[in-house]
C-alpha positions in Angstrom: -16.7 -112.2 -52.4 -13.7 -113.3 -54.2 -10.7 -113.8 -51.4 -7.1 -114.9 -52.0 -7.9 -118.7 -52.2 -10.0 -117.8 -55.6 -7.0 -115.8 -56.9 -4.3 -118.7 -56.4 -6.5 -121.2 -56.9 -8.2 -120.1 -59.9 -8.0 -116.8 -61.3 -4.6 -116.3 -61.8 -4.8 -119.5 -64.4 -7.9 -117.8 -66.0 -5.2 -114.6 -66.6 -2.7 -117.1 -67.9 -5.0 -118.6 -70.2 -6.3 -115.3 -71.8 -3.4 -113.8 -71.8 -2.1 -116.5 -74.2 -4.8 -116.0 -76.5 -7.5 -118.4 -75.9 -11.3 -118.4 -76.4 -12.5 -118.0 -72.3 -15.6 -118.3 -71.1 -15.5 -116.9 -67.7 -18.7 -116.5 -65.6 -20.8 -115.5 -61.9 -22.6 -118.7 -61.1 -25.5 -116.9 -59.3 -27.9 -120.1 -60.4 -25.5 -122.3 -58.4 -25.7 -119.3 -55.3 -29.3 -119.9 -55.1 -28.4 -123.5 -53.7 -28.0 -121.7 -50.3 -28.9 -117.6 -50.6 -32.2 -116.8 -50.0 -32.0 -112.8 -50.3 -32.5 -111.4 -53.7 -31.0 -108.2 -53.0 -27.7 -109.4 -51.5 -27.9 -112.0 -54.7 -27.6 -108.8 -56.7 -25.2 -107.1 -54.7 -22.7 -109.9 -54.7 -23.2 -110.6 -58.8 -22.0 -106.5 -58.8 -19.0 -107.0 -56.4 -17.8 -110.2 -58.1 -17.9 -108.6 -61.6 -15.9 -105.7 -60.3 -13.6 -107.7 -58.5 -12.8 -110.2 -61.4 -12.4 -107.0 -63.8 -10.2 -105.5 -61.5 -8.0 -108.5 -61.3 -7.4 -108.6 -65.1 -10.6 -110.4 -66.5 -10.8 -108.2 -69.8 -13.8 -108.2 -71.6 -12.5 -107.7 -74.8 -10.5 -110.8 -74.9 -12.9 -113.1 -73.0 -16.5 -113.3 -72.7 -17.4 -112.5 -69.3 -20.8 -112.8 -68.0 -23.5 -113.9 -65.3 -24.7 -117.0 -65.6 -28.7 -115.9 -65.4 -28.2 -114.3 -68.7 -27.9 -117.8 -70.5 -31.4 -119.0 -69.8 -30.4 -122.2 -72.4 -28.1 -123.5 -69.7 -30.7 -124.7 -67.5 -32.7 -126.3 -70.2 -29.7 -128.2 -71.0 -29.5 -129.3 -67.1 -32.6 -130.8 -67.4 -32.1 -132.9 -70.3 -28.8 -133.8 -69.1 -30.7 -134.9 -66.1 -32.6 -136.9 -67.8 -29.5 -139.3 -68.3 -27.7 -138.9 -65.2 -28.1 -141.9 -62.7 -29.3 -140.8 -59.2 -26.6 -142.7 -57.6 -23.9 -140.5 -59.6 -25.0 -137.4 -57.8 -25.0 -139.4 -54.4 -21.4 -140.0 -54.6 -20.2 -136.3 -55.3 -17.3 -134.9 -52.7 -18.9 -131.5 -52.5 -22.8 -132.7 -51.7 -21.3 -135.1 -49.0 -19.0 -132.6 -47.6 -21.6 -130.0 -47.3 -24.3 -132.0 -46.0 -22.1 -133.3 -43.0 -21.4 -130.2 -41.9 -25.1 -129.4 -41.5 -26.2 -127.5 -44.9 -29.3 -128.4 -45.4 -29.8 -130.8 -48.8 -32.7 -129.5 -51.4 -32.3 -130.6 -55.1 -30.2 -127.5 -56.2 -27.3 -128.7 -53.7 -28.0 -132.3 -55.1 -28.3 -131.4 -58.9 -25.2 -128.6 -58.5 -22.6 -130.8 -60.9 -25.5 -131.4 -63.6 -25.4 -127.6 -64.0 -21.9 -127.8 -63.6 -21.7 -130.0 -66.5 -24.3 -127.6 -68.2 -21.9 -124.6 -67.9 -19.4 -126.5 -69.2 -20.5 -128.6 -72.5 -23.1 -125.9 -74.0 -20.1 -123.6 -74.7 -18.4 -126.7 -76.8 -15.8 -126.7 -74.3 -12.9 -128.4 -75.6 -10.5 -128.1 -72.0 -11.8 -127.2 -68.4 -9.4 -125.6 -66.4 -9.5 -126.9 -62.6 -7.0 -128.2 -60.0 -7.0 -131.6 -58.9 -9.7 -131.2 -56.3 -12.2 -130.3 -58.8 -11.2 -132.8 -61.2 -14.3 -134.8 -60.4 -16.7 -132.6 -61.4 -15.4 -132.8 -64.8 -15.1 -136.6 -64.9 -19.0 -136.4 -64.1 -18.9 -133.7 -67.1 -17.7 -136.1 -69.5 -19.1 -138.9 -68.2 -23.0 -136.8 -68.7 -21.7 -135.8 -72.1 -21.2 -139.7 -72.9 -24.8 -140.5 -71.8 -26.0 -138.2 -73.8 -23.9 -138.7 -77.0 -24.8 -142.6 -76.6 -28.3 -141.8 -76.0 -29.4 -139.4 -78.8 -26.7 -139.0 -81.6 -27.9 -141.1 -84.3 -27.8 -138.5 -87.1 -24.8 -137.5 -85.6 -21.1 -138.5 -86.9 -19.4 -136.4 -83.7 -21.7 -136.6 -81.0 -24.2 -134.4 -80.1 -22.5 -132.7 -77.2 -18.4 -132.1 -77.3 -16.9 -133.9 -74.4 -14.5 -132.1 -72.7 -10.8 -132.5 -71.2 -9.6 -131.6 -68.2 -6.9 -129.3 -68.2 -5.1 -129.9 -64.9 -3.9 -126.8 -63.1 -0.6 -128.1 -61.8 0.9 -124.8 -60.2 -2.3 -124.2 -58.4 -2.0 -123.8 -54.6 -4.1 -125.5 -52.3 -4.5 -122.2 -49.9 -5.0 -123.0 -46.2 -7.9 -120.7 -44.6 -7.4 -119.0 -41.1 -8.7 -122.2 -39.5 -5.9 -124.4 -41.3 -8.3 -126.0 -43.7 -8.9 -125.0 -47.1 -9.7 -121.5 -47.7 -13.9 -121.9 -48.6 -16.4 -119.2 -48.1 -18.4 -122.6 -46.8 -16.0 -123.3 -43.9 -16.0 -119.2 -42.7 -12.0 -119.1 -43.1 -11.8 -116.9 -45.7 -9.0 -113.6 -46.6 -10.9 -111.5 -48.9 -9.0 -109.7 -51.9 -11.1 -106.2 -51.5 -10.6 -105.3 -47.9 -9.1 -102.7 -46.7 -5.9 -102.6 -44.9 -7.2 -102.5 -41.7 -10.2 -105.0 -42.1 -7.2 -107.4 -44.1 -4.8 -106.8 -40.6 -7.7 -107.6 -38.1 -8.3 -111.0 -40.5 -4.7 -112.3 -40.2 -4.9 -111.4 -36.9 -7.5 -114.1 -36.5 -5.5 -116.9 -38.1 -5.2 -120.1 -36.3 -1.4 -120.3 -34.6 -0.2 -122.9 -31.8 0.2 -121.8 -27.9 4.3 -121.7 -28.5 6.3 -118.9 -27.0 7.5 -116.5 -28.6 11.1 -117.0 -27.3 10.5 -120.5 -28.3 11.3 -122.3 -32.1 8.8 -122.8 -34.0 8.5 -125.3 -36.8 7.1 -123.7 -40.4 6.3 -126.0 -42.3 3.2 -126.7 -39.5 2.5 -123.1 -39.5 -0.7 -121.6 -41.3 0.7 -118.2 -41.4 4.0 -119.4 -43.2 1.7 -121.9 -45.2 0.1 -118.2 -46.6 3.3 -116.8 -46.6 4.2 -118.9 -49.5 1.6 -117.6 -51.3 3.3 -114.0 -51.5 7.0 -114.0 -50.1 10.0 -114.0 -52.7 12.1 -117.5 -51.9 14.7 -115.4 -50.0 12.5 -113.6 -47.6 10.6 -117.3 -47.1 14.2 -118.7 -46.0 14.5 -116.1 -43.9 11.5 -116.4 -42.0 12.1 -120.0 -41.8 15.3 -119.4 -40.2 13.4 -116.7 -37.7 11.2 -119.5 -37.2 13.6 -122.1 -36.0 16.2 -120.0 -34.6 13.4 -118.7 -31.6 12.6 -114.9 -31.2 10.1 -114.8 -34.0 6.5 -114.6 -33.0 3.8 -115.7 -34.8 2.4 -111.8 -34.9 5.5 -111.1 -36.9 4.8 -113.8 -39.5 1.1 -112.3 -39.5 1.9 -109.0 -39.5 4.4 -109.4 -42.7 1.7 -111.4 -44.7 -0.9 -108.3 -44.1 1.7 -106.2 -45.5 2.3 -108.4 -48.3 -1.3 -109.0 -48.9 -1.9 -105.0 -49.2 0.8 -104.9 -51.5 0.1 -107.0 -53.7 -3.3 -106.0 -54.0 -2.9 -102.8 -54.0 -3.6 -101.6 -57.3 -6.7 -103.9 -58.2 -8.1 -102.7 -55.1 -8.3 -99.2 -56.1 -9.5 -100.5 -59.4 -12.6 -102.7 -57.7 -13.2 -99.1 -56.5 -13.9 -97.1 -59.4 -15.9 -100.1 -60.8 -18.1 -100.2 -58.1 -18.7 -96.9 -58.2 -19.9 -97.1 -62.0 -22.6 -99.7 -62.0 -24.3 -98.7 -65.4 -20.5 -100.0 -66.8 -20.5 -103.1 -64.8 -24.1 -103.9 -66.4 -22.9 -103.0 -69.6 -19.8 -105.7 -69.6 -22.2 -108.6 -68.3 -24.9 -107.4 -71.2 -22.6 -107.7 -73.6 -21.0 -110.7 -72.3 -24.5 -112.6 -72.1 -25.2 -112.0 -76.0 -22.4 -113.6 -77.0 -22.6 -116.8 -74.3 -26.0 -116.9 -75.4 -25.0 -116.9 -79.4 -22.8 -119.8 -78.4 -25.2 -121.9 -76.2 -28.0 -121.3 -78.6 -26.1 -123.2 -81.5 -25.7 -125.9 -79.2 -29.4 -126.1 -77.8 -30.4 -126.2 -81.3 -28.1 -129.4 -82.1 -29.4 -131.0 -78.5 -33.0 -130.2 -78.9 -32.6 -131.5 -82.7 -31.0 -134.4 -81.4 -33.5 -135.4 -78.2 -36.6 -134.6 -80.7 -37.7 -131.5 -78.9 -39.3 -128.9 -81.4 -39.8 -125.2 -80.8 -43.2 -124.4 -81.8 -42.6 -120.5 -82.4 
């Protein structure tokens, strides 16, 4: 479920970038969910929620092409022969396999493999720029760096490379949005605020953020604070000076600062809310969008498998 980390962190970019009139490629990964979900119906479910939830935020068909990753079966063909030039010991080194085996997820080759598909997703579309912030700026290195092997490996008949390596195209106003616990907001780590709740289900979760055992008469110091650190997020700069000055000056409780980021939340997300709704509730249309979206991610992947399969000397005998 998409929750407010996704939206700062990501999806507000992908709105900028569409909005100013580029070629997007927007997708549901549910190939890399299957690296730790294990219930096809909830698989489905989700793919249904997250489709309504990135329309509802401004993801418009019409000007990007939106769909579920499934739908371009050529994007794990292309894993595998990009597997077949990535070195074991590049996979080993990954921040998100080490992270998420040390907290006790258990490893299987889909965990392992996840930036090869990654780097699938990315290079069959002829992906000239990748939008990411700085902590995912590894996984297109690795991109690249695949694309290279590839290129050096099997483009002899070809003047521009067999693959088009990609740039990264480093998010610089995204935020790095603190969970309840005070680490980075990850459905992983259990910390998450979710976009679609309702206002009472998005109260009881600010409720739960993390805070310090200070008094309330007592000052309090905000830039140490995980509510204030969300309040950033959604507070004009004169209410956040305010609050600052609550903060220091003694008085203000932390349920105050929680209280006005649920407000803010709500408000904000108000009217997608009551979009996700309606979408929801009109399933054949959510199907519809990701159909449509698949045929033309497919036309796109498919003139690059041809180029790749040309190039590595694998034939379709049809």
């Amino acid at each position: 479920m998409l929750h407010i980390g996704n939206y700062f962190g990501a999806v507000r970019q992908f709105l900028k970038l569409q909005a100013d009139g580029n070629e997007c490629f927007y997708f549901i990964a549910n190939y890399h969910a299957l690296t730790s979900l294990r219930d096809p119906a909830r698989l489905r479910e989700l793919t249904n929620h997250l489709a309504a939830g990135y329309l509802a935020l401004g993801i418009d068909p019409d000007k990007s092409v939106f769909f579920a990753q499934s739908d371009v079966p050529q994007v794990t063909e292309l894993c595998w022969l990009l597997n077949c030039v990535c070195p074991v010991s590049m996979m080993a080194k990954t921040h998100s396999y080490k992270d998420k085996t040390s907290r006790g997820l258990a490893p299987n080759m889909g965990l392992f493999d996840y930036p090869v598909l990654q780097a699938a997703d990315i290079v069959i579309y002829d992906a000239d720029l990748v939008p990411v912030g700085q902590d995912q700026r590894q996984h297109v290195e690795i991109t690249r760096d695949l694309a290279g092997k590839f290129n050096l490996a099997f483009d002899k008949s070809f003047d521009k490379g067999v693959i088009v390596v990609p740039e990264p195209y480093i998010l610089d106003d995204v935020a790095v949005v603190p969970g309840i616990d005070g680490q980075k907001m990850s459905k992983s780590y259990d910390n998450t605020i979710e976009i679609f709740l309702t206002p009472k289900q998005t109260k009881k979760r600010c409720s739960q953020i993390v805070t310090d055992s200070t008094p309330l008469e007592d000052p309090k110091d905000p830039e140490k604070c995980n509510v204030f650190a969300l309040l950033r997020l959604f507070a004009t700069s004169e209410e956040l000076a305010e609050i600052a000055a609550k903060y220091r000056a003694g008085g203000y409780g932390y349920g105050h600062a929680k209280a006005r980021l649920c407000e803010l939340i709500n408000e904000t997300f108000a009217e997608a809310r009551q979009k996700y709704d309606k979408l929801l509730a009109d399933p054949d249309y959510l199907q519809d969008v990701l159909r449509e979206g698949g045929r033309k991610a497919r036309e796109v992947a498919e003139a690059t498998m041809q180029r790749v399969r040309d190039a590595a000397g694998i034939a379709m005998h049809r």
